[in-house]
BAMIVEX-606393 format. One line per 10 residues: number of its first residue (from 1); their letters; for each residue x, y, z of C-alpha. Coordinates in nm, 4 decimals. Layout:
BEGIN
NUM = A = X Y Z; ...
REM end
This chain:
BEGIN
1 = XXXXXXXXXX = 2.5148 -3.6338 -2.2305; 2.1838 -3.4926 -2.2924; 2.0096 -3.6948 -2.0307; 2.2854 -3.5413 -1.7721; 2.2180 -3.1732 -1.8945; 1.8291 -3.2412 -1.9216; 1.8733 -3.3666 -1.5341; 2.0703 -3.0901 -1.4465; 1.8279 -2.8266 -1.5926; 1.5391 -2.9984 -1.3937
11 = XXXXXXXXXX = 1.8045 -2.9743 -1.0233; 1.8242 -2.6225 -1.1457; 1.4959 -2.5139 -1.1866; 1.3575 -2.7327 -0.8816; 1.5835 -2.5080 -0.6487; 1.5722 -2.1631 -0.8201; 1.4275 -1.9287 -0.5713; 1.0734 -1.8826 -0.5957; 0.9747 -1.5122 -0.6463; 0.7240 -1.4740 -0.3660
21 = XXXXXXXXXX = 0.5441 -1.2140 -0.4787; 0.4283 -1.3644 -0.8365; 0.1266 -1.3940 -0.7112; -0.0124 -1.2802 -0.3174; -0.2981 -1.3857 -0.1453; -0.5294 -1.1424 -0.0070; -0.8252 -1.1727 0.1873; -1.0262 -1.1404 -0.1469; -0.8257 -1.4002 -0.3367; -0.5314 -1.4213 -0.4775
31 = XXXXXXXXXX = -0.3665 -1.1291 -0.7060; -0.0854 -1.1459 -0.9432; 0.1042 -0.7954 -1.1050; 0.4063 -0.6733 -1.2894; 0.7400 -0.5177 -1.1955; 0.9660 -0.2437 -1.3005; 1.2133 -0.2429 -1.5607; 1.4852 -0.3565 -1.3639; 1.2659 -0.6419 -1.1704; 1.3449 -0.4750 -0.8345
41 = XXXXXXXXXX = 0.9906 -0.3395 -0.8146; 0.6668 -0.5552 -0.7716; 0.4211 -0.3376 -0.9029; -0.0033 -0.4381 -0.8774; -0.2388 -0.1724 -0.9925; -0.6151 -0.2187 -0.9735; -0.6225 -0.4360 -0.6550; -1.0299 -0.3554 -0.5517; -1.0705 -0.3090 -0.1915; -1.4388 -0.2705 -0.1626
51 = XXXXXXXXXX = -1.7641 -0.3344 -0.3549; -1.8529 -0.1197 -0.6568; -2.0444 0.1662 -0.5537; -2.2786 0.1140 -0.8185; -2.6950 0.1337 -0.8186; -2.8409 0.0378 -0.4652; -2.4353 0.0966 -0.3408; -2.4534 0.4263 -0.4423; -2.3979 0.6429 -0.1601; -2.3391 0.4297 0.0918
61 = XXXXXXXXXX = -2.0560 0.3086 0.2795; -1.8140 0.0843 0.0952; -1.9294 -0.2637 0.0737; -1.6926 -0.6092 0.1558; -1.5957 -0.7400 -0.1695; -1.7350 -1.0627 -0.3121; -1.4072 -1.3097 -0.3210; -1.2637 -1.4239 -0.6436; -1.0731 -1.7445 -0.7437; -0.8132 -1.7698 -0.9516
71 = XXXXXXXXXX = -0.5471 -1.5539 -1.0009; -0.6701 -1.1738 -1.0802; -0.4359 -0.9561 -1.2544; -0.3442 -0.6619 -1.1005; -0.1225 -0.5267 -1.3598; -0.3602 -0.1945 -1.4932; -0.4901 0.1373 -1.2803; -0.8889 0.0567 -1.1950; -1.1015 0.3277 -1.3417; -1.0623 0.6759 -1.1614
81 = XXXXXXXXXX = -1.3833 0.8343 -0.9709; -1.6440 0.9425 -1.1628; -1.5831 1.3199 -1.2819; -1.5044 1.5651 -1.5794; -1.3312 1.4426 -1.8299; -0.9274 1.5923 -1.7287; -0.8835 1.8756 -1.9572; -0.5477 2.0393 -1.8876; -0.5384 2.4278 -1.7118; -0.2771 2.6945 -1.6102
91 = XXXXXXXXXX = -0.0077 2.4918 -1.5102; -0.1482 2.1493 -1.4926; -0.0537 1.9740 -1.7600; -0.1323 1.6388 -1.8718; 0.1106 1.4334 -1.6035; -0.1208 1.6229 -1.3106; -0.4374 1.4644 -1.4294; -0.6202 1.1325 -1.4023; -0.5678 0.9043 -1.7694; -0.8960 1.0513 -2.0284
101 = XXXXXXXXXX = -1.0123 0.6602 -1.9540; -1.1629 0.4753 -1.7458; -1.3819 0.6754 -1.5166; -1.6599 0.5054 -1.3315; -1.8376 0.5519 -1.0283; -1.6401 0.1737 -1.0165; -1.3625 0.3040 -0.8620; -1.2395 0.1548 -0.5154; -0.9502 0.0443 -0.6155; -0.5937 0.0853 -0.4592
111 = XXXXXXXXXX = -0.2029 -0.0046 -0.6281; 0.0904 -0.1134 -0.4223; 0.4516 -0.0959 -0.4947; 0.7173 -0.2936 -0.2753; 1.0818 -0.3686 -0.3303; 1.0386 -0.6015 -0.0181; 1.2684 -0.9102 -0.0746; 0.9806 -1.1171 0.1004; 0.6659 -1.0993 0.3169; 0.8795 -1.1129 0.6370
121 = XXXXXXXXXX = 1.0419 -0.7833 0.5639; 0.7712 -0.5590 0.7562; 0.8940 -0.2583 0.5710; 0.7456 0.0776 0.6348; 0.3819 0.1721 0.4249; 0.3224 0.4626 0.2764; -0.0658 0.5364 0.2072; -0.1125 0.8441 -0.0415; -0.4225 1.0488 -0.0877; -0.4680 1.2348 -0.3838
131 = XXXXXXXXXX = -0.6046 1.6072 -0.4228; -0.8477 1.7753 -0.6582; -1.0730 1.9848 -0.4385; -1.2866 1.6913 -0.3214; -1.4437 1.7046 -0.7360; -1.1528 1.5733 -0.9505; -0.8267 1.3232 -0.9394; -0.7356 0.9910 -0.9390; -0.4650 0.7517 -0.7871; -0.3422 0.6718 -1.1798
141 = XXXXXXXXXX = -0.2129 1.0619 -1.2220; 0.1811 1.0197 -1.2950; 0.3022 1.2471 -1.0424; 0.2007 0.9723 -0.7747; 0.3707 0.6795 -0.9304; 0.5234 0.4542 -0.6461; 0.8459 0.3294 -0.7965; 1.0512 0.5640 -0.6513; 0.9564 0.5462 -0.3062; 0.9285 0.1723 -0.3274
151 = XXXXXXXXXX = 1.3054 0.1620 -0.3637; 1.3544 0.3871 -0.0999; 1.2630 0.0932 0.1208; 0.8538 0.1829 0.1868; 0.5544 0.0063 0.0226; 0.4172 0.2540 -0.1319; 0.0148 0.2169 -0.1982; -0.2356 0.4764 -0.3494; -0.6021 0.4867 -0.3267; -0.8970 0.6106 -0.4847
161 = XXXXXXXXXX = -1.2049 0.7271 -0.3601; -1.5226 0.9101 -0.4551; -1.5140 1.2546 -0.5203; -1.7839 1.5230 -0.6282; -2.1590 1.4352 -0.5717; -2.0950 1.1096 -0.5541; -1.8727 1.1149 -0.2495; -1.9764 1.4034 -0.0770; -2.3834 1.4121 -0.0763; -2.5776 1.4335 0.2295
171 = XXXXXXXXXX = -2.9505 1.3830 0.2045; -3.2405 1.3640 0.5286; -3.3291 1.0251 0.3458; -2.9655 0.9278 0.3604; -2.9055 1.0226 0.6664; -3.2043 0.8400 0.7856; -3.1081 0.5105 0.6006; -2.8041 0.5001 0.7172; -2.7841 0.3903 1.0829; -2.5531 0.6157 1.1997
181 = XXXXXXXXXX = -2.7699 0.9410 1.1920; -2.4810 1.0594 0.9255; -2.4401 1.0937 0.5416; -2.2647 1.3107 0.3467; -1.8716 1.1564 0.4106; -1.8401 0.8696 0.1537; -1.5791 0.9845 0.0516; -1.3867 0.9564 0.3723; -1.5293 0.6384 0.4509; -1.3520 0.5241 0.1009
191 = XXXXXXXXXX = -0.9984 0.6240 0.2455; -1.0900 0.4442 0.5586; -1.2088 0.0907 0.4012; -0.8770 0.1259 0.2338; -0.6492 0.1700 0.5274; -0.8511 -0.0868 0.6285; -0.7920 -0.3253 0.3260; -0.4014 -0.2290 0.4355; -0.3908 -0.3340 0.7656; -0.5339 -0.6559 0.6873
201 = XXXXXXXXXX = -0.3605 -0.7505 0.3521; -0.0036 -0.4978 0.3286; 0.1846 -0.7865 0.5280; 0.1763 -1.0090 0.2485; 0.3202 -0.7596 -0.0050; 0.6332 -0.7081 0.2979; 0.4707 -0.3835 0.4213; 0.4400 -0.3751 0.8290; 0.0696 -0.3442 0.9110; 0.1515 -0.1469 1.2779
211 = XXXXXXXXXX = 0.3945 0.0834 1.0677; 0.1890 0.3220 0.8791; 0.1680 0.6742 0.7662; -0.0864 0.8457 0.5245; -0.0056 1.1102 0.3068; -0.1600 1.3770 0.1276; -0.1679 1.7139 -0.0754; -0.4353 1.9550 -0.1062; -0.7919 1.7819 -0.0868; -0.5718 1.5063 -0.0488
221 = XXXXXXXXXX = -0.3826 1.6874 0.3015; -0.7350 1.7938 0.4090; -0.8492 1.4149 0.4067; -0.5403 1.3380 0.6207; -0.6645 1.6144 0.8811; -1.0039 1.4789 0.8641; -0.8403 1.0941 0.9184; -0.6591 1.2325 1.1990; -0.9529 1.3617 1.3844; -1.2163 1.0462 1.2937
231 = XXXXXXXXXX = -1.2596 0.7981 1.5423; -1.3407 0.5572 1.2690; -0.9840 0.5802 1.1673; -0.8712 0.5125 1.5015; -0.5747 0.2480 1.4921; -0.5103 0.2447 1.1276; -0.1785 0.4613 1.1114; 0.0711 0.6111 1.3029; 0.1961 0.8862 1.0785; 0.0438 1.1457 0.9018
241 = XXXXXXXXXX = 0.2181 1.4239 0.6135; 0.0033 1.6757 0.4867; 0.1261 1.9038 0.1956; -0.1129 2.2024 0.1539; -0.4357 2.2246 0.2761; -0.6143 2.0806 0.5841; -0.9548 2.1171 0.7300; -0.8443 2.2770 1.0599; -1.0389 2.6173 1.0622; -1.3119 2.7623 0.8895
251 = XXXXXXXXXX = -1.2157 3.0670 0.7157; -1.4584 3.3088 0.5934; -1.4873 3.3592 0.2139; -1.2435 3.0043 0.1686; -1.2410 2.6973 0.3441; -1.5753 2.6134 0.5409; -1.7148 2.2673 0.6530; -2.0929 2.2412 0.6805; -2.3045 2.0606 0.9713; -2.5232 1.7952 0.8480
261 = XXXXXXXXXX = -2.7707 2.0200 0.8443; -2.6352 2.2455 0.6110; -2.5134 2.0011 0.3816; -2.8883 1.8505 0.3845; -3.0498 2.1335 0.2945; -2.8286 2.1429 0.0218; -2.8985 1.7572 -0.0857; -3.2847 1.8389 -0.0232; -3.2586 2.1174 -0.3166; -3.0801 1.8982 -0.5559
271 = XXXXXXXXXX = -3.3211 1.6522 -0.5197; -3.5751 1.9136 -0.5866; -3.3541 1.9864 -0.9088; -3.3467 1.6592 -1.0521; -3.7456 1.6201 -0.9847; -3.6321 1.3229 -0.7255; -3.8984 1.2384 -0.5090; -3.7237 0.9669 -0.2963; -3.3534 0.7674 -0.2785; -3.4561 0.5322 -0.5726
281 = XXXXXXXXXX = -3.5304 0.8031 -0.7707; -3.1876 0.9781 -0.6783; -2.9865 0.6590 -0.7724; -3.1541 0.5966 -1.0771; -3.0080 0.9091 -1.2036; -2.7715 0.8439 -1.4572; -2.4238 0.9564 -1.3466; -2.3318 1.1830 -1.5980; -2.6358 1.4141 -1.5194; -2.5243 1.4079 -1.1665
291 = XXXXXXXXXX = -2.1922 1.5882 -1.2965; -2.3876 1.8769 -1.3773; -2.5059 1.9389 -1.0321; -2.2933 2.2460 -0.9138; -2.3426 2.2272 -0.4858; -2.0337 2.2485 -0.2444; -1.8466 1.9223 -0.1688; -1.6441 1.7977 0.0662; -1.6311 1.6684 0.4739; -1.9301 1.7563 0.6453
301 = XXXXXXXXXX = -1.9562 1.7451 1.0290; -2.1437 1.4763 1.0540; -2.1282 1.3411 1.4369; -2.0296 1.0039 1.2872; -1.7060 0.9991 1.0623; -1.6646 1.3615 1.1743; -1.7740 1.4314 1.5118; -1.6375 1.8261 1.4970; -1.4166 2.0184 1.2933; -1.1159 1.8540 1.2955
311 = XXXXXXXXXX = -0.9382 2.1923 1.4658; -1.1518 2.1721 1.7568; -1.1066 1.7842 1.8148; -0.7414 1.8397 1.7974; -0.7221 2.1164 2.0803; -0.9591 1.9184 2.2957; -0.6978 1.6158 2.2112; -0.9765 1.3739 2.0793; -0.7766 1.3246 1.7734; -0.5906 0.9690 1.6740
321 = XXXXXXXXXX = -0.2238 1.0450 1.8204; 0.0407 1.1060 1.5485; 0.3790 1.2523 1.4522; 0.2847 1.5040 1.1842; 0.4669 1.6303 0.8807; 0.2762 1.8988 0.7121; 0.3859 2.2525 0.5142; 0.3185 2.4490 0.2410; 0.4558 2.6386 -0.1450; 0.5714 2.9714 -0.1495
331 = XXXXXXXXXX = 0.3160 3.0511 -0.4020; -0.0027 2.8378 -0.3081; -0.2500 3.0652 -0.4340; -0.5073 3.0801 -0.7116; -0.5710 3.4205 -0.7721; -0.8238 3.5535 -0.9914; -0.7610 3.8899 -1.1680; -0.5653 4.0926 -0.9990; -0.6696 4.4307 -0.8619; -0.4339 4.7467 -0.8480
341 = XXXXXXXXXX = -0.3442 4.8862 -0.5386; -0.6559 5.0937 -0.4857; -0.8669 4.8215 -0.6053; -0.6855 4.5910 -0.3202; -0.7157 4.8517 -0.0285; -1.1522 4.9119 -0.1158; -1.1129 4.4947 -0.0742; -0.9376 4.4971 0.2548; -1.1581 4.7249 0.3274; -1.4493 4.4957 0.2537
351 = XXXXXXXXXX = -1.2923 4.1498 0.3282; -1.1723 4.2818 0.6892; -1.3711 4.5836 0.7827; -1.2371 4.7935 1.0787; -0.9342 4.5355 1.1101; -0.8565 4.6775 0.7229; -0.5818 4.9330 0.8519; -0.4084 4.5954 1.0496; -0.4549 4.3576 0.7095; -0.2455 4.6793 0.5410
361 = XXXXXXXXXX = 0.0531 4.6245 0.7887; 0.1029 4.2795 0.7024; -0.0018 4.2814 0.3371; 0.0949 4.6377 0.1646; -0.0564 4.8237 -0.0715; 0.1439 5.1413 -0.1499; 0.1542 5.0872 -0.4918; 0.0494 4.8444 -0.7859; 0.3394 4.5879 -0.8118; 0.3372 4.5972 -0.3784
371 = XXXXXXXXXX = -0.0606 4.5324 -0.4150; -0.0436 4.2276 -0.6289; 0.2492 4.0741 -0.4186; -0.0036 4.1284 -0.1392; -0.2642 3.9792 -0.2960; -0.0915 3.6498 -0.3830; 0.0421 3.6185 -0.0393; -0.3122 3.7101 0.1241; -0.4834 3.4345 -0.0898; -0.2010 3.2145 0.0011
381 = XXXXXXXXXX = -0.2657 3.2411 0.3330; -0.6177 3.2517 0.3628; -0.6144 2.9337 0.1228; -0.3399 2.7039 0.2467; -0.1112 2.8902 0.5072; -0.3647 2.9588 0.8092; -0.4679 2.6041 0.7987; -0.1376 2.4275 0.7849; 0.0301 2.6761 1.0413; -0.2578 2.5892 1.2610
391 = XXXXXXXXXX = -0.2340 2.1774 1.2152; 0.1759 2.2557 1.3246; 0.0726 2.4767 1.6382; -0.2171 2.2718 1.7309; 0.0315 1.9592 1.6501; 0.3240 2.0804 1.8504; 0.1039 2.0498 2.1594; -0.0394 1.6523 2.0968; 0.2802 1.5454 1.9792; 0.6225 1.6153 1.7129
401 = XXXXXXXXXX = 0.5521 1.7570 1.4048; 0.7970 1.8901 1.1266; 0.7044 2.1658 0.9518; 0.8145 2.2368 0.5497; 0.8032 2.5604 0.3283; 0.8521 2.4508 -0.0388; 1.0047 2.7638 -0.1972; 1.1980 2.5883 -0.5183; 1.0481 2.7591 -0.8489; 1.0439 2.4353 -1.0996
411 = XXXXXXXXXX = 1.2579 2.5509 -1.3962; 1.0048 2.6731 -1.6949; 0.9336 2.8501 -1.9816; 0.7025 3.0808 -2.1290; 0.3770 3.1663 -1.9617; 0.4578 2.8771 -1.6868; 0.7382 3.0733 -1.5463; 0.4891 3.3091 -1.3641; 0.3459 2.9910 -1.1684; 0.6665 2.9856 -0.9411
421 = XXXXXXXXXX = 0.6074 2.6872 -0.6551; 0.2809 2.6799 -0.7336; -0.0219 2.4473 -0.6016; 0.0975 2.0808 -0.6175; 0.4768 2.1678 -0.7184; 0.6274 1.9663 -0.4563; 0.4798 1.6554 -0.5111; 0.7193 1.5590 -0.8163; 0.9913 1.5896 -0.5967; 0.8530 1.4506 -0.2554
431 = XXXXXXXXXX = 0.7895 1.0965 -0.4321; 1.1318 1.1145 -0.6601; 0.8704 1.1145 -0.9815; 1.0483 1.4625 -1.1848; 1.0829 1.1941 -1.4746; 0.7504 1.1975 -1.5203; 0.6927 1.5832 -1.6035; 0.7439 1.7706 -1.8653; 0.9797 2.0588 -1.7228; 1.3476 2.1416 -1.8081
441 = XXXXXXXXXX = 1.5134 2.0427 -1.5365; 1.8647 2.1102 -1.3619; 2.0840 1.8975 -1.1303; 1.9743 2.1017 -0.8427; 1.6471 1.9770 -0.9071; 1.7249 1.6104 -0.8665; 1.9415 1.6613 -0.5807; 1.6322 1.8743 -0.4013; 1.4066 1.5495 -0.4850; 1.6683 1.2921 -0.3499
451 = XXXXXXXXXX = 1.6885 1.5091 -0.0074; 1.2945 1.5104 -0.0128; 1.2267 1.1799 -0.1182; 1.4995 1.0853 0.1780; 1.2847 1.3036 0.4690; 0.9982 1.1555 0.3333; 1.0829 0.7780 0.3395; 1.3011 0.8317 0.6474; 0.9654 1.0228 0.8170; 0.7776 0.6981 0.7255
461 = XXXXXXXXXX = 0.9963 0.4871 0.8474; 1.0521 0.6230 1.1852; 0.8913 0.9368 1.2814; 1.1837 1.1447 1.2117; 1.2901 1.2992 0.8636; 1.6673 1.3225 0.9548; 1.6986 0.9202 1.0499; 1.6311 0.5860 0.8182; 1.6674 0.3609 1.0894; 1.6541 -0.0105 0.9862
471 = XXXXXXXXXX = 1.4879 0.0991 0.6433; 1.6045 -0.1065 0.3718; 1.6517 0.1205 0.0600; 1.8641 0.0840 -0.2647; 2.1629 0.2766 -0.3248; 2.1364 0.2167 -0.6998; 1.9972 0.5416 -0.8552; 1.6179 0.5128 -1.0069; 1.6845 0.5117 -1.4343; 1.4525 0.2368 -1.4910
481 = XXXXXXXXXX = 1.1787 0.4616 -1.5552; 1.0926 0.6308 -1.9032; 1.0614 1.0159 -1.8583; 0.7592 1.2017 -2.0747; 0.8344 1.2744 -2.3732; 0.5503 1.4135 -2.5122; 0.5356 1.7951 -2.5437; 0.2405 2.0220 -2.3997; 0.2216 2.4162 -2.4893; 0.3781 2.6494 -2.2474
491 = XXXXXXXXXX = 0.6652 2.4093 -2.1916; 1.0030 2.3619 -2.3212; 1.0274 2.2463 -2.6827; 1.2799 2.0502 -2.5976; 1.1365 1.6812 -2.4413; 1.2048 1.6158 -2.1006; 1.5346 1.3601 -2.1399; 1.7131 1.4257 -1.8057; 1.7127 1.1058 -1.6188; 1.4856 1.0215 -1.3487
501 = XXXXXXXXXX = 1.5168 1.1521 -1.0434; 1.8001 0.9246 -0.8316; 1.6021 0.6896 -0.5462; 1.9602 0.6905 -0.3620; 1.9963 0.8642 -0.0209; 2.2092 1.1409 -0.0478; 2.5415 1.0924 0.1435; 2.4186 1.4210 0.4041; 2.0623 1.5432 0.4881; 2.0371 1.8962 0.6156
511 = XXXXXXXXXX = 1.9378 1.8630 0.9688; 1.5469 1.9438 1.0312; 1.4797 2.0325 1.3219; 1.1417 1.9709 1.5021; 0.8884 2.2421 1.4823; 0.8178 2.3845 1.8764; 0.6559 2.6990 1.9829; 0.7734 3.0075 1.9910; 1.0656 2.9507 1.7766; 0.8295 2.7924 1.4705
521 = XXXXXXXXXX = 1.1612 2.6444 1.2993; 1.0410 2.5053 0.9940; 1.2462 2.3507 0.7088; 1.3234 2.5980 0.4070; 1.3107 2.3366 0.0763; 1.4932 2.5245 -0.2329; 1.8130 2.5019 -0.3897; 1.9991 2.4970 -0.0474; 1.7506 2.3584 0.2232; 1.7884 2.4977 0.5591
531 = XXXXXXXXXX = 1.6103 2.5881 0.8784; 1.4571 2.8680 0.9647; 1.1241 3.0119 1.1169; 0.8031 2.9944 0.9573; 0.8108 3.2630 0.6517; 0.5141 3.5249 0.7437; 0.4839 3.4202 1.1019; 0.3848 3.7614 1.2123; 0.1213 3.7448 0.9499; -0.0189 3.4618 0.9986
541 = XXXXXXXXXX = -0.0477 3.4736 1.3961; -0.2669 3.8081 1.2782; -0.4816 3.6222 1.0134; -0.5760 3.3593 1.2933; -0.6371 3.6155 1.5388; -0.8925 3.7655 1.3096; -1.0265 3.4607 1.2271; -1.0971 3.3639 1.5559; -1.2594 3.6827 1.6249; -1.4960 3.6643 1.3502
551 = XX = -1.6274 3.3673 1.4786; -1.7572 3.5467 1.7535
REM end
């Protein structure tokens, strides 16, 4: 009898089905990770995708990777980009921040999360970018966890890449060194070795290699732009979403991208700083002196990864073709101290000159309460809402785009109720990861994320918010997770218990209609979404007009 059962456990385990993604082979070698609580999730964090941009690497272009044998486990985040140490502010608390460990100028590493059944599935892929103002961030922050989206049917990966100094640092002797005539964009070049490392590898994890969007919010949505526009990118998606932010214009007192030779004279007077007399010299600096180097960073026009601003290579229709989602918060601003309503009118006055009496019209000042209003919606708009209007209209003539306004206030207490939809609210609820903050939330807050998570998966999958196609998602609700429990000040005392937010698709989407000139319909996401046209149109159209003539 126990020969029989011992021969019958060998039958059994000879034809069990083999799970195919224990371990995957990618061009590097092969790769083994974890999954999610309820095994429906392969999950492999850490994968590298270039060389370290350590010593003689640093600033340059990402390097191949040296291949590996064995097995390598992929089951931890790589270190984030070398910055500050994340110290919570305002309203970003801890679940907004890259882990206090690792951080290395090691760093180019990406994390993939597929429900595919096998490698044949082809699913959709979802590449995200994170923000931080080109100086901060990290693809192991919380809000950009992948489960969620994963079981919406897309393989979801995130990426890091070099921020600060260390990604953004143009020099005459790097330039020169290079063989391009270009330096200054490492940080870019990061994202692009990575979409790289996806078209060549996502197959194996199930993801479809000819089916892929990237993603972004804030530096994150500018990158995106920047993608868009780079002929280096060319080929390596089909999809873009940008929440927040782009590089489109250059706005006066805001958002400006340098020339190379603007961002070299910069790099020239660091080097003159640090007493560097040539490259060595500059990489032999030891990184955490390098964080004390305050210079503007970000893209820089280049002629190589960026040949123009991205604004001008999309109306001369240079750009890498795409179907764009992009939008904005209802209160994207970061507003200093505010000023009362004389105080605002002597800055209109200042900020806009003869054109003061116009800025009035659209942004009031008859009294103190009206002036600060205006002043949040004025640094909104210079900020976030000029560029993102302008990606739509300059969109809307390449190609579809869909066009968001995030108004939903996430439920808070205390001092964080003033935030409203601030900076960076939406993203909880775009990738179905509420669990994973520390707010008290309703029902209609978990419905709002399963519509958003739906137009976002259903974007990625087909072009089109309102239709899945042949995605394959699970209908099964997302509790596998653990929400945070862990309490920061300004919050509710009360830890965050309410389950995660569902994965399922909602049994109705409210229709969103493509955005099209004149009519600007955009899609109104609060506690009812609907359609409607672009909040502060009239404003806006002004703002760009004035912008334009500035230039001049």
């Amino acid at each position: 009898m126990r020969n029989l059962l011992f021969v019958a456990l060998i039958v059994t385990l000879a034809y069990a089905p083999r799970d195919p993604f224990a371990t995957v082979h990618t061009q590097a070698g092969l790769i083994s990770g974890t999954t999610s609580k309820d095994g429906s999730v392969h999950i492999f964090r850490g994968i590298p995708f270039a060389a370290p941009p350590i010593g003689a690497r640093r600033w340059r272009a990402p390097q191949p990777l040296t291949p590996w044998s064995g097995i390598r486990k992929c089951d931890a985040f790589g270190p984030s980009p070398m910055q500050a140490k994340p110290v919570p502010f305002g309203v970003y608390t801890s679940e907004f921040l890259i882990p206090a460990q690792p951080i290395s100028e090691d760093c180019l590493y990406l994390n993939v999360w597929t429900a595919a059944t096998n490698p044949a599935d082809r699913r959709a892929v979802l590449v995200y970018i994170y923000g931080g103002g080109f100086v901060s961030g990290g693809s192991a922050c919380p809000i950009y966890d992948g489960e969620a989206m994963a079981k919406k049917g897309v393989v979801f990966v995130s990426i890091n890449y070099r921020v600060g100094i260390f990604g953004f640092f143009s020099h005459p002797g790097l330039t020169a060194e290079s063989g391009h005539n270009a330096s200054g964009n490492y940080g870019l070049l990061d994202q692009i070795a990575a979409l790289r490392w996806v078209k060549e590898n996502i197959a194996a994890f199930g993801g479809d290699p000819s089916n892929v969007t990237i993603a972004g919010q804030s530096a994150g949505s500018m990158s995106v732009s920047c993608l868009v526009a780079s002929p280096l990118a060319k080929g390596l998606f089909k999809k873009a979403i940008g929440e927040s932010v782009a590089s489109i214009l250059n706005v006066p007192g805001f958002i400006q991208t340098p020339t190379l030779r603007q961002a070299e004279q910069q790099g020239a007077k660091v080097a003159t700083q640090l007493n560097a007399s040539d490259l060595n010299a500059l990489r032999a600096i030891p990184a955490d002196r390098l964080l004390t180097i305050n210079i503007p960073r970000g893209p820089v026009i280049d002629g190589y990864v960026l040949p123009a601003l991205p604004g001008e290579i999309l109306r001369e229709h240079h750009n890498n073709p795409v179907v764009l989602l992009t939008g904005w918060n209802d209160d994207d601003y970061f507003l200093g101290a505010p000023k009362n309503a004389q105080q605002f009118r002597e800055q209109l006055k200042q900020q806009f000159g003869p054109s003061a009496d116009s800025a009035l019209l659209f942004y009031p000042a008859t009294d103190d309460a009206t002036a600060l209003i205006s002043q949040e919606h004025l640094n909104r708009d210079m900020l976030v809402g000029v560029q993102n209007y302008s990606w739509a209209n300059l969109q809307s003539q390449n190609g579809r785009v869909f066009v968001y306004r995030f108004r939903r206030r996430p439920p808070a207490t205390a001092d964080f109720i003033k935030y409203g939809a601030f900076h960076t609210a939406e993203v909880p609820y775009a990738y179905g990861n509420l669990a994973f903050t520390n707010r008290p939330w309703e029902p209609i807050d978990h419905q709002l994320s399963a519509i958003m998570t739906s137009y976002w998966a259903n974007f990625a999958s087909t072009g089109d918010p309102n239709t899945s196609g042949d995605r394959n998602t699970s209908a099964t609700p997302n509790t596998s997770r653990t929400p945070n429990t862990s309490r920061t000040p300004g919050t509710s005392s009360t830890p965050n218990t309410a389950a995660p937010s569902t994965s399922g698709t909602p049994s109705t989407l409210p229709h969103w209609p493509s955005y099209t000139l004149p009519t600007a319909t955009t899609m109104i996401l609060d506690e009812s979404p609907h359609a409607a046209s672009v909040p502060d149109k009239a404003a806006l159209d002004w703002l760009i007009r004035w912008i334009a003539h500035s230039e001049k």
